[in-house]
N, C-alpha and C positions, 0 to 999 in steps of 0.2 A: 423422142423427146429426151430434154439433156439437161440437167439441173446444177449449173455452175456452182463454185461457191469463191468468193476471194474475201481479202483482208484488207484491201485496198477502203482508203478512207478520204480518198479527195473525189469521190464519183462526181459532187453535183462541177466542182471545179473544173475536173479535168475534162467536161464536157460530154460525158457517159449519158448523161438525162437527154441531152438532143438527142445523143446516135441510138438512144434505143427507142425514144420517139419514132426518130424518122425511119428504125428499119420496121417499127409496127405498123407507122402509118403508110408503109410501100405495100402491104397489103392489105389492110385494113378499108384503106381510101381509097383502093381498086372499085371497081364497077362490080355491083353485088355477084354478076355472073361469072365473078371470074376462076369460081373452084376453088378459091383458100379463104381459109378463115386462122383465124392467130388467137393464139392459147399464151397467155402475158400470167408471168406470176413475179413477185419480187418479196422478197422475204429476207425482215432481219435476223440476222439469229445472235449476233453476237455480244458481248457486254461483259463485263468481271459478272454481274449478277444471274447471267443468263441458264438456263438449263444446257443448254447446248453446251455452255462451258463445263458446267459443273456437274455435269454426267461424263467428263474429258475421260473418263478413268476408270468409268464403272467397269471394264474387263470385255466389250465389245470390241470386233477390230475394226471399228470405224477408225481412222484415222487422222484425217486433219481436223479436227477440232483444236489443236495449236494452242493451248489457253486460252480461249477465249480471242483467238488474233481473228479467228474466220468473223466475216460482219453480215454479210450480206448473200443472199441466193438467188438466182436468178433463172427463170424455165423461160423460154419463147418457141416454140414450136408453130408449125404450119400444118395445119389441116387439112388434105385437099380431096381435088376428086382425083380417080387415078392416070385419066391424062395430062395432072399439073402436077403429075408427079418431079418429074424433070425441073421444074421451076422452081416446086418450092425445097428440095434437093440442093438447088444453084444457092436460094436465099439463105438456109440454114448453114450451106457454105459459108457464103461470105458473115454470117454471124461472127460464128466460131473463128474464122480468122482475122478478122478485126475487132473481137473481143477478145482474146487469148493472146497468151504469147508474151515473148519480152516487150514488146509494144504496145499490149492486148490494153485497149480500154475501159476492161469490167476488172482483170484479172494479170498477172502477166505469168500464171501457172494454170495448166488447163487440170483443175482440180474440182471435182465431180463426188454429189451426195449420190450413195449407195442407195436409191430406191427404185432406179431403173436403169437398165443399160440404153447404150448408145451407141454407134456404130458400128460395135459387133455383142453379136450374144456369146460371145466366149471372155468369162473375166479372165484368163490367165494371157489374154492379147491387150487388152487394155488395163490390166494389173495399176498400170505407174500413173492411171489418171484418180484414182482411187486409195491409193496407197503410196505413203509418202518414199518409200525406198526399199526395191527388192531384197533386200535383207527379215523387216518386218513382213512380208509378204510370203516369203518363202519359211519363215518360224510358222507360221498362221497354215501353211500347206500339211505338213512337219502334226501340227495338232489338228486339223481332219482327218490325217491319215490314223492317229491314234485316235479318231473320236468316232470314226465312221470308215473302218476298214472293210468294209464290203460293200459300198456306195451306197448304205441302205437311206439318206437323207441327202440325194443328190438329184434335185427333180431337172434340173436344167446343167448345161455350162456356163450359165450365169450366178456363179457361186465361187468359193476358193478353190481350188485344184488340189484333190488328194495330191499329197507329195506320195510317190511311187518308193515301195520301199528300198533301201540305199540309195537312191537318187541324192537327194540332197545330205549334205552333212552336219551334224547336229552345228547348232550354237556356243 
């Protein structure tokens, strides 16, 4: 499960409401037996007013909060049994590439809230969907390694990557 987020502000224009319509209702309006089921979330976040903005700075390294540019969130996930595994794999494909991207319909940055990973459990491989530029990303490595140099708060690889000592160079 994948939780977009963009800034984009023409959705209902540029036609985003059908196509996320009709990728829900390609499994949704399947035959009850077909082994998926669809998990739809859409969520504003954005505004000059909004928390989302105005938490921009509190000293977490969340990243694109952008001033308040980010608008909108979006999860669709496919639920299946594990022989539509394959299918709904295909579907969640064709999401992501027809939402994303320089042409992307939702977004044209494949630009992802921090509360679950997605196509791999190693942040330090998906780093750049997460964090606006490996420069902040590699500071933020830099302070786990002075914040947890024995990996003692490292339950997963879905977390930042102790920077290795001398490895990277300061700022």
């Amino acid at each position: 499960m994948v939780t977009y987020s963009t800034r984009c502000t023409t959705l209902v224009s540029n036609g985003w409401v059908d196509w996320v319509v009709e990728r829900i209702d390609r499994i949704a309006r399947a035959s009850p037996e077909n082994g998926q089921w669809v998990s739809a979330q859409v969520q504003c976040l954005g505004g000059k007013q909004s928390m989302f903005r105005r938490n921009a700075d509190n000293g977490t390294s969340f990243s694109v909060r952008d001033n308040g540019e980010t608008r909108r969130a979006m999860t669709i996930d496919n639920f299946h049994r594990p022989e539509k595994r394959a299918e709904a794999e295909a579907w969640e494909a064709t999401n992501d590439r027809q939402a994303l991207g320089p042409d992307g319909i939702f977004s044209h940055q494949d630009r992802r809230l921090l509360w679950g990973s997605y196509q791999s459990f190693d942040l330090d491989f998906v780093w750049h969907t997460y964090y606006e530029d490996r420069r902040k990303y590699e500071r933020l490595m830099r302070a786990r390694s002075r914040a947890d140099p024995h990996r003692t708060f490292t339950p997963n690889t879905f977390c930042v990557k102790r920077a290795e000592v001398g490895v990277l160079s300061a700022l």
